[in-house]
C-alpha positions, 0 to 999 in steps of 0.5 A: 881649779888648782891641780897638784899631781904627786904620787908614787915614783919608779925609778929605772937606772941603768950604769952610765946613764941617767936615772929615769923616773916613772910617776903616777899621781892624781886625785880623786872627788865626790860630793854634792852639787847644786845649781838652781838653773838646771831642770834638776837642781841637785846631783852627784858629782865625782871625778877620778883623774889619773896622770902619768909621768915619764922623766929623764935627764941627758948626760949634759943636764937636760930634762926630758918630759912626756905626761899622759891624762885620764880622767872619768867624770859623772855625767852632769845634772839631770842624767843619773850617769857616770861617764867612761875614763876619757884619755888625753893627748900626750904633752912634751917638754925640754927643760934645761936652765931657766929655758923651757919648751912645751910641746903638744898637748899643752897649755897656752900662756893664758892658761898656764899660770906662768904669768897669772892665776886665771881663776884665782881662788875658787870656791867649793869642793870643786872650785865651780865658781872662780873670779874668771866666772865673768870672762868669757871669748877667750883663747885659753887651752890646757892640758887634759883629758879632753885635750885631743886635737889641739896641738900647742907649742910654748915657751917660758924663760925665768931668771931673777923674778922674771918669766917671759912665756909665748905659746902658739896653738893649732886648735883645727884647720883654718883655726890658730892663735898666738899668746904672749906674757911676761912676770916679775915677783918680789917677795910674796908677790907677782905682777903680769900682763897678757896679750894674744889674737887669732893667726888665722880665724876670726880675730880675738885679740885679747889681754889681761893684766894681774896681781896676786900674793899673800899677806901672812894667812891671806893670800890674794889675786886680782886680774882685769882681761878683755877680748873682742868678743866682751861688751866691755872689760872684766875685774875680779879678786879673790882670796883666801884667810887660813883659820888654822893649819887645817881649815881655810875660808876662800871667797871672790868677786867679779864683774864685767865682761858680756853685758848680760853679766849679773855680778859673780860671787862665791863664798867657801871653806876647807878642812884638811883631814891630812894624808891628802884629803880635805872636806870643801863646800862653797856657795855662790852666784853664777854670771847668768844670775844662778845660785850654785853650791857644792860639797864633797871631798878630795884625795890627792894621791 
């Protein structure tokens, strides 16, 4: 699920220093989901997250970055519950020319999207299905609220079109991965590839390759991946037609993967009411053969 954090900043400046920026940013959802799997088929689903952002530059022109994450959720189907703000732990970052290193709670290369969209285009107001609905086994870990422990380190170089990205993560004792990925765009449109495998613990080497872009009002992605732990390789595409300025229709395909996998599909709408807020719902159809369907609506602050 695409998350934008944007939001009202502070700025500190003191004479002969550099200016510090303090932003607090986030979104806000509630609405409606249902899953004919569960013992109770329909819920109430909402999520409040909340990410604070701390940013200053040295006298030479690098950037210093810290970001914090807390997040409260409902407490799923079947519990008639509304769970506590969790908060994450704090991730890192130095910035200075095309170079960028990542520290702490962060994602790694197969979850960050500096190479590819992972889940592409999702459906519903919450993106409950997506066209990584099929791939399942890998080691991908990103910035939250529930990232505590893991501890990640990542680098990116980008220049002319290209980005190169390699990441390494300390998930626990005994446990440990390492990823690396690289991207060219032109136009429009962007093409990559990934690999990774397990520095200490069972193996898991795994890769991915993919695709995405827009043509005009539709955009697309398409991503084929496999680890050690599928029966066999895992396809999707996904994509998105704007209607108008205001309304867009979203839908994806995917495939493969653990051989018990039915056939993914979804299919969903938006509308935007301005200001930040938009109305979603989407249909579809989960890798264990349920049909699932959400709507509801988003705030971004």
């Amino acid at each position: 699920m695409k998350k934008v954090l944007f939001a009202t900043t502070a700025l500190i400046a003191t004479a002969g220093m550099a200016a510090a920026e303090i932003s607090f940013g986030g979104y806000g959802r509630f609405g409606m989901v249902y899953d004919d799997s569960q013992a109770t088929e329909t819920a109430l689903d909402h999520r409040f997250r909340l990410t604070v952002t701390g940013v200053t530059e040295s006298d030479n022109g690098v950037k210093f970055e810290g970001r914090i994450r807390w997040e409260a959720n409902d407490g799923g189907f079947g519990t008639n519950s509304a769970n506590a703000a969790a908060m994450g732990g704090a991730g890192f970052a130095v910035t200075s020319g095309g170079f960028r290193v990542d520290v702490g709670n962060a994602s790694d290369v197969f979850d960050s999207g500096d190479i590819m969209s992972w889940g592409g285009t999702g459906v519903g107001y919450t993106g409950f299905l997506d066209q990584a609905a099929n791939f399942s086994g890998f080691d991908k870990g990103g910035f939250g609220a529930g990232a505590k422990a893991s501890q990640t380190v990542k680098l990116r170089y980008t220049a002319s079109g290209f980005t190169g990205s390699a990441s390494y993560n300390l998930v626990s004792a005994g446990v440990s991965y390492w990823q690396i990925g690289a991207a060219y765009s032109f136009g429009d449109h962007k093409v990559g590839a990934m690999y990774g495998d397990r520095d200490q613990g069972a193996s898991n080497a795994q890769w991915a390759v993919g695709a995405g872009g827009s043509f005009g009002d539709i955009s697309y992605s398409a991503i084929v991946a496999d680890s050690d732990t599928q029966n066999g390789t895992a396809y999707a595409v996904s994509g998105s037609y704007s209607v108008s300025s205001a309304t867009s229709l979203q839908a994806f395909i995917a495939s493969g993967g653990v051989a018990a996998n039915d056939t993914s599909y979804g299919i969903g709408a938006k509308h935007s009411l301005g200001g930040g807020v938009t109305l979603g719902a989407g249909i579809g159809n989960s890798a264990g053969g349920a049909t699932m369907a959400d709507a509801g609506v988003v705030f971004n602050f």
